[in-house]
C-alpha positions in Angstrom: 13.4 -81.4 -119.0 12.0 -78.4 -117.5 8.2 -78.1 -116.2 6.9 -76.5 -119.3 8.4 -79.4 -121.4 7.1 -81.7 -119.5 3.7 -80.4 -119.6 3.8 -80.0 -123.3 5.1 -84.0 -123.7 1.8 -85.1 -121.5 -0.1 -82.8 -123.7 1.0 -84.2 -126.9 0.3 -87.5 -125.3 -3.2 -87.1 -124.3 -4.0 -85.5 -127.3 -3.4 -88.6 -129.3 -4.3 -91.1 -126.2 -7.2 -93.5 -126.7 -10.1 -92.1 -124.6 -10.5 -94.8 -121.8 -14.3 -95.5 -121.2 -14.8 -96.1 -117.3 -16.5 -98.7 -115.9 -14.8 -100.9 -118.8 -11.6 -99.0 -119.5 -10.4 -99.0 -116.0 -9.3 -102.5 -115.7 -6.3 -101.2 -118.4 -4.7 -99.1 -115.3 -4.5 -102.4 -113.1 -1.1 -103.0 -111.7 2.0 -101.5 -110.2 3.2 -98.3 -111.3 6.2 -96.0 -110.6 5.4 -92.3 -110.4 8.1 -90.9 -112.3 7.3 -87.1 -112.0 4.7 -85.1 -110.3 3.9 -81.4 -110.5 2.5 -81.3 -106.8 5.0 -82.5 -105.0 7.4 -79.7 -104.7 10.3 -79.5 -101.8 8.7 -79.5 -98.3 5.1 -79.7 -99.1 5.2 -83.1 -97.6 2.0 -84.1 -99.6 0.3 -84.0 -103.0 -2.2 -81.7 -101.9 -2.7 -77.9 -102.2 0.6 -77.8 -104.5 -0.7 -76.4 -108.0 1.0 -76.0 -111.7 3.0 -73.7 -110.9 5.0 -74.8 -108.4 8.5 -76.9 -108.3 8.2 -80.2 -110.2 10.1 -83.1 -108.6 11.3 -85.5 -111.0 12.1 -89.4 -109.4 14.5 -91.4 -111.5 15.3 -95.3 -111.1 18.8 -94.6 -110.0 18.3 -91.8 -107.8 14.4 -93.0 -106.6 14.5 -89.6 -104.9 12.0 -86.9 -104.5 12.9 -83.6 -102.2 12.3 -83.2 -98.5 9.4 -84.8 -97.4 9.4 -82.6 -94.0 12.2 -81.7 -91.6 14.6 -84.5 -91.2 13.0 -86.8 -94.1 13.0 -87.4 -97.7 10.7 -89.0 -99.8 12.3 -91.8 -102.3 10.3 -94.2 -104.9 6.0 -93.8 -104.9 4.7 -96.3 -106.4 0.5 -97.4 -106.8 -0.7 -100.7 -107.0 -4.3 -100.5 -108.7 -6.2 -103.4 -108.8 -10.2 -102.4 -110.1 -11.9 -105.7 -109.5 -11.2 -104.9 -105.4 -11.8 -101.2 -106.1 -8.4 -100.6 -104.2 -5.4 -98.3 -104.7 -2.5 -98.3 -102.8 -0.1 -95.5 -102.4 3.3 -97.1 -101.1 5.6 -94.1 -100.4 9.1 -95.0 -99.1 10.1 -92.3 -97.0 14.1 -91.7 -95.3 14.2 -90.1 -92.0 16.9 -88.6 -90.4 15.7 -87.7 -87.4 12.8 -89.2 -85.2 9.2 -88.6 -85.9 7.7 -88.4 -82.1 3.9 -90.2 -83.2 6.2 -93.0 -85.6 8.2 -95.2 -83.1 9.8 -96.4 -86.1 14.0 -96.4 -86.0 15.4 -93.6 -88.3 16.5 -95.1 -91.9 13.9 -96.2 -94.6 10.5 -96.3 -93.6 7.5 -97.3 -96.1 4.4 -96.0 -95.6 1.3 -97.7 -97.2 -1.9 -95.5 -98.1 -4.7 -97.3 -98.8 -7.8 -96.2 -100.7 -11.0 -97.1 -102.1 -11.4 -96.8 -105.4 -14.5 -95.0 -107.1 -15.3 -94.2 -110.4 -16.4 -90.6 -110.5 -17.0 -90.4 -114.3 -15.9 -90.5 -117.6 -11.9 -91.5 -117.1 -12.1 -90.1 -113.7 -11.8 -91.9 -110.8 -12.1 -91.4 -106.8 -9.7 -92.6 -104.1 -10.4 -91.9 -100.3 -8.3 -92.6 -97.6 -9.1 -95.7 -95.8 -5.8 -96.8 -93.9 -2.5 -95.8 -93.2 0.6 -98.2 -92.7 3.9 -97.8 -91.4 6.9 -100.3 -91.4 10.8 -100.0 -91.3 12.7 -103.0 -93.4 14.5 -104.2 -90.6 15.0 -103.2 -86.8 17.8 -102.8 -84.6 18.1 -106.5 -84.7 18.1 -106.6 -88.2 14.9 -108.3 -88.2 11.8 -107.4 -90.3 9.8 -105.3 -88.1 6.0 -105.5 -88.0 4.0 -103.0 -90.0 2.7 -99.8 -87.9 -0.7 -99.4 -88.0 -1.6 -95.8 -88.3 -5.5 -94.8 -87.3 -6.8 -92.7 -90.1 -9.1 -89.9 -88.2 -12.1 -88.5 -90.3 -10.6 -85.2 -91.4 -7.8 -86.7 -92.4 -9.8 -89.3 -94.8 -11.8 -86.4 -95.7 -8.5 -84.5 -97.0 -7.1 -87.6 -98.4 -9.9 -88.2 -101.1 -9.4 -87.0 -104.6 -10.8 -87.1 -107.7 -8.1 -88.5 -110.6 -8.9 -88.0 -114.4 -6.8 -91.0 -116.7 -6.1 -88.7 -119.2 -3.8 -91.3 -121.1 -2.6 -95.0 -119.8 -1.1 -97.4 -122.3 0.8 -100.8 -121.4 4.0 -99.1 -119.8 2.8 -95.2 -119.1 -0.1 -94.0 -117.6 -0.9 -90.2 -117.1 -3.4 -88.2 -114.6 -5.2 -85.1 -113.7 -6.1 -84.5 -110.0 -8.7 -82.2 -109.0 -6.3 -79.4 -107.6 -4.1 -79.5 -110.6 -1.3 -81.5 -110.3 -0.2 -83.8 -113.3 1.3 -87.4 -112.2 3.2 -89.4 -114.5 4.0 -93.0 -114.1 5.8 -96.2 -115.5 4.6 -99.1 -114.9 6.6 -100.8 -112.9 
């Protein structure tokens, strides 16, 4: 499926979707959920920022679990967000390859998982608004083969600032849940 089809599915979707009253409804998008496709996360942004409708959609299938380059020497495999509303938490967890080093990460090159975690607002009808609150790194094993120790990662204003968003829920059901961010992007995700 191309862009356009895609677009028109999640359309069709949230045309017949269930509105979800928030505070009450949000309890429905609780749990862990594979992001499946996203239309801001095109090859080399790095991010899901800035990137708008019209630019390269990444798809991220179970047997692949792989997005484009995440930055020079990286690539970004399976997103997932753990949502719990009673906490007012969501959790990005990004597993991310590199293949060469990162000089601020003194992590060993391989699979790396990064952890972004956000507070959780409600911003309005269906809408809700996330803002960076901590950033986690950890490989699966080091050089040892031992499980290394997550990184902690200091989140600096600005880059809290930049890493709030507002989300509409513009349909969520018990395996697929679809949002709006405030700079365009569609997400879709399977709940995992």
């Amino acid at each position: 499926l191309g862009a356009q089809e895609v677009e028109l599915a999640a359309e069709a979707l949230e045309c017949e979707s269930r509105l979800l009253p928030f505070p009450a409804g949000l309890a429905t998008t609780d749990g862990l959920w594979r992001l499946v496709y996203s239309s801001a996360l095109s090859a080399g942004s790095g991010s899901g920022g800035g990137a708008g409708r019209n630019s390269a959609t990444v798809f991220q299938t179970p047997d692949t679990g792989s997005f484009n380059s995440f930055g020079p020497g990286s690539q970004v495999g399976q997103v997932y967000a753990r949502i719990s509303s009673r906490k007012q938490k969501l959790e990005n967890i990004v597993e991310v390859f590199l293949r060469t080093p990162v000089p601020f990460l003194p992590l060993n090159l391989g699979k790396i998982v990064l952890n972004l975690e956000h507070r959780l607002e409600i911003a309005g009808d269906r809408k809700v608004k996330i803002s960076l609150e901590n950033i986690t790194a950890r490989n699966r094993v080091d050089l040892r083969g031992n499980q290394a120790a997550a990184l902690k990662i200091p989140v600096l204003d600005a880059l809290s600032s930049q890493g709030a968003g507002v989300f509409d829920t513009t349909y969520c059901d018990d395996s697929l849940r679809i949002t709006r961010g405030d700079r365009g992007e569609l997400r879709i995700f399977t709940k995992a």
